[in-house]
N, C-alpha and C positions, 0 to 999 in steps of 0.2 A: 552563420555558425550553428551546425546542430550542437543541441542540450540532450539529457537524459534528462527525463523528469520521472516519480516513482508515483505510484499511490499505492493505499494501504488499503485492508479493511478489518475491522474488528467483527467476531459471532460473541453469543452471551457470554461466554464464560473466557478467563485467562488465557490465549494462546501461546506458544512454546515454542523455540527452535525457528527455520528457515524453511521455505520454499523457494524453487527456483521461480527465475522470471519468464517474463515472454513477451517475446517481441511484437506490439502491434503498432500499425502507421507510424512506423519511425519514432516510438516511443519505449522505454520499457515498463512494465507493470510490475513492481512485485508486491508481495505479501511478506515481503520477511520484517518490516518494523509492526508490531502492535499493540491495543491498546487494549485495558484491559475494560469493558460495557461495564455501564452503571448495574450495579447486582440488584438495587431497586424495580429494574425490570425483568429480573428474570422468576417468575413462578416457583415458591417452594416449593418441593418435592414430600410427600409421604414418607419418614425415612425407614419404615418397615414393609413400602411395597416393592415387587418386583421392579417398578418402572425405574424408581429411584437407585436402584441395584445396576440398573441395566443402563441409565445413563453415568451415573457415577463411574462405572467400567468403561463409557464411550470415553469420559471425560478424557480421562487416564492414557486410555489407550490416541487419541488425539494429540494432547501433549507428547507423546511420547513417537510421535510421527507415525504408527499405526493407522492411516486413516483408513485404510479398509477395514480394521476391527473395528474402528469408531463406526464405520457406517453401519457394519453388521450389528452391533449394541443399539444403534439409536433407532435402526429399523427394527428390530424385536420390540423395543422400549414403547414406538408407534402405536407394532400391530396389541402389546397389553392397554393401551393408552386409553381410558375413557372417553369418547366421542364427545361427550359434553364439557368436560373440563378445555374447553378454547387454548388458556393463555397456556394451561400447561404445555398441552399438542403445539400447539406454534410455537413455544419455545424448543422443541425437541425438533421439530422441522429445519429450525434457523441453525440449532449445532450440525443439524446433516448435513446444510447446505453449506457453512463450512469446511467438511472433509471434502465433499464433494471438488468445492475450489481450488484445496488445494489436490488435488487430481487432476484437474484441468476438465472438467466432466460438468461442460458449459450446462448444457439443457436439463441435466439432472438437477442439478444449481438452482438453475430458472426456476422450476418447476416446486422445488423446497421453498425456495424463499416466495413467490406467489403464495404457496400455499402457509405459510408462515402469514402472509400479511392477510390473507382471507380471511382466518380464525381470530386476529386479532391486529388491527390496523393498528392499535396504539404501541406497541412493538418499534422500536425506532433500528433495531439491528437488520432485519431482514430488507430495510430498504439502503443501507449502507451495501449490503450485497447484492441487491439485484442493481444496484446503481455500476458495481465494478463492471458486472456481466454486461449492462447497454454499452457500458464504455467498451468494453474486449471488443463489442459488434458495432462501433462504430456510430451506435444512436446517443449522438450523446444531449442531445434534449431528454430524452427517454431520463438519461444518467440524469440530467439534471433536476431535471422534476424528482426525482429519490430521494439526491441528497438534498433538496429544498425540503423536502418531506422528514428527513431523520431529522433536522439541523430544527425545523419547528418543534418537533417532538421531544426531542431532548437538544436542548440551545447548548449544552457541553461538548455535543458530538464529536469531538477531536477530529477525529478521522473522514468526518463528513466532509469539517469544514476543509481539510487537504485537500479530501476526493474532486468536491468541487472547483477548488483551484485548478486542478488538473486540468479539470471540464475548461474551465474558462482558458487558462492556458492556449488547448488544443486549437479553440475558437480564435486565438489572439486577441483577447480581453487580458489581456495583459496586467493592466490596472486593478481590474476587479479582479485576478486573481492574486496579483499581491493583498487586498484584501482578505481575503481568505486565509493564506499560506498567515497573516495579523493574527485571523485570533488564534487558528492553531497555536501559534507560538504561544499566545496572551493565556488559551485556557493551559495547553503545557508547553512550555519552558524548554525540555528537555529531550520534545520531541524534533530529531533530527534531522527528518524527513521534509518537514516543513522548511526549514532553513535551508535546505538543498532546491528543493522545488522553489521558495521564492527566489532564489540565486538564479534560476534558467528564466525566469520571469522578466528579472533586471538584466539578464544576459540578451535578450530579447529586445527591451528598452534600450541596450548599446549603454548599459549603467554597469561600466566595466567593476570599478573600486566594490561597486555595492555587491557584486556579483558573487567576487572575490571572495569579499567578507563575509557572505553568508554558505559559500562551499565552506572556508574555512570554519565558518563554527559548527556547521553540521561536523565536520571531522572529528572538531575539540566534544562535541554535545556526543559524539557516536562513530569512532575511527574505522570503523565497517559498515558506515550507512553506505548502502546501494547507489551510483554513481560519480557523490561529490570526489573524490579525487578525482575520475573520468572529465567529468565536466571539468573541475577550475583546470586538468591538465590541458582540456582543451584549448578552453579560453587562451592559458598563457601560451601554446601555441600559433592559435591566432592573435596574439597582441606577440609575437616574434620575440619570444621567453624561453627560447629552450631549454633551457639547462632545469627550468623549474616544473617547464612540460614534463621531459626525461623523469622527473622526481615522480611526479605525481601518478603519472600511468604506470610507470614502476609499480606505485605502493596501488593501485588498481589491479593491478595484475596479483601480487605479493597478497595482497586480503583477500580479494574477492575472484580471482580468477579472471578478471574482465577480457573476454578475447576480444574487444574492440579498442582495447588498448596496445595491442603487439603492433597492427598494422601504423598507428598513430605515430605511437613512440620510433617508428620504422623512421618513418617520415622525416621525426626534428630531428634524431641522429643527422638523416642525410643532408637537413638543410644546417645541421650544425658546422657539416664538414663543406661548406658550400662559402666565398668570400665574403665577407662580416657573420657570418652566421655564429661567430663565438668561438666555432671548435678548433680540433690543431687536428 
């Protein structure tokens, strides 16, 4: 039975709005649920310098889905940026490197968040993002060592502790990623992503009931989280559900547009109208 499983990632400041996903090794990745970083790590700003001017506009313009003016502000904001102030410069690298992602502008990415973690290794965000990038490429030791990295550094890391589930997922550590997808839930509650991701975990284990119940509350927790209708429609497909399949990829389709749900739903219609399959 394929799952869809998500990961997230969070940069310094409050993210906004959706990103599309993208398909890699039979998984999808998105960026659309986030969290907002501990503001403890992020370096005050001078509020009468230009830099401050100039990422306060990235900020903005960021939220605001402009990521190419975010990146044109936080590369001005760089080239006035004091060479010796570290944490401030890494933190304005780690904002770039999330426009950058949501572009899909891998190596430019890389290349920000390295440089983010050169200026200042105690920085726990920029290894949340180069961890997503090893995952896009497949290294996902690489990823792992990251999120082991952000998750010591700040032990709240919400997003870390997802990311690495993923990781472990992809491995078929199964267990240890239900682990993970724990404290997500444990440090937030409300994050939905988690509950979806554990659910393909327990889908995995043939831990149908548990499965269920956790697409299901990712829905209740977030009725436009990224895959769970997809997934539990699947599941009840393959546990020979159609009528509840039908439901579900419907509202896959209806929220999020899911085009891997037209061919599916294709499917239980046919086997609806197939002898015992339910339908007339």
């Amino acid at each position: 039975m394929k799952q869809i499983i998500t990961i997230a990632i969070a940069t310094i400041f409050l993210l906004a709005g959706a990103a599309p996903g993208f398909g890699v090794g039979g998984a999808v990745e998105t960026m659309r649920d986030f969290q907002n970083a501990s503001h403890s790590d992020t370096p005050s700003f001078d509020v009468t310098s230009p830099v401050q001017l100039l990422v306060s506009r990235g900020d903005a313009a960021f939220r605001s889905g402009r990521y190419e003016e975010a990146i044109s502000d936080f590369t001005m904001a760089l080239s006035k940026q004091s060479s010796l102030d570290k944490k401030t410069t890494a933190a304005i690298y780690s904002r770039r490197c999330g426009a950058f992602l949501y572009l899909n502008r891998w190596d430019k990415a890389f290349a920000d968040a390295n440089a983010a973690i050169a200026l200042d290794p105690g920085l726990f965000n920029p290894y949340d993002q180069r961890g997503l990038i090893y995952r896009v490429r497949g290294q996902l030791d690489n990823a792992m060592r990251d999120y082991d990295t952000s998750i010591r550094l700040n032990p709240r890391a919400v997003l870390a502790f997802n990311n690495r589930g993923v990781v472990y997922n992809h491995k078929h550590q199964y267990e240890r990623a239900i682990q993970d997808f724990n404290d997500a839930i444990r440090l937030d509650p409300n994050y939905a992503n988690a509950y979806m991701n554990r659910g393909t975990s327990y889908q995995s284990l043939r831990q149908f009931n548990r499965a269920i119940a956790d697409y299901s509350e990712a829905i209740r927790r977030n009725p436009r989280v990224e895959n769970a209708h997809f997934n539990r429609g699947n599941l009840y497909f393959e546990l020979g559900d159609y009528d509840r399949a039908i439901a579900d990829l419907t509202e896959a389709i209806r929220r999020n547009g899911d085009p891997k749900a037209y061919p599916l739903r294709a499917q239980a219609y046919s086997k609806k109208k197939q002898p015992g399959g339910g339908g007339g």
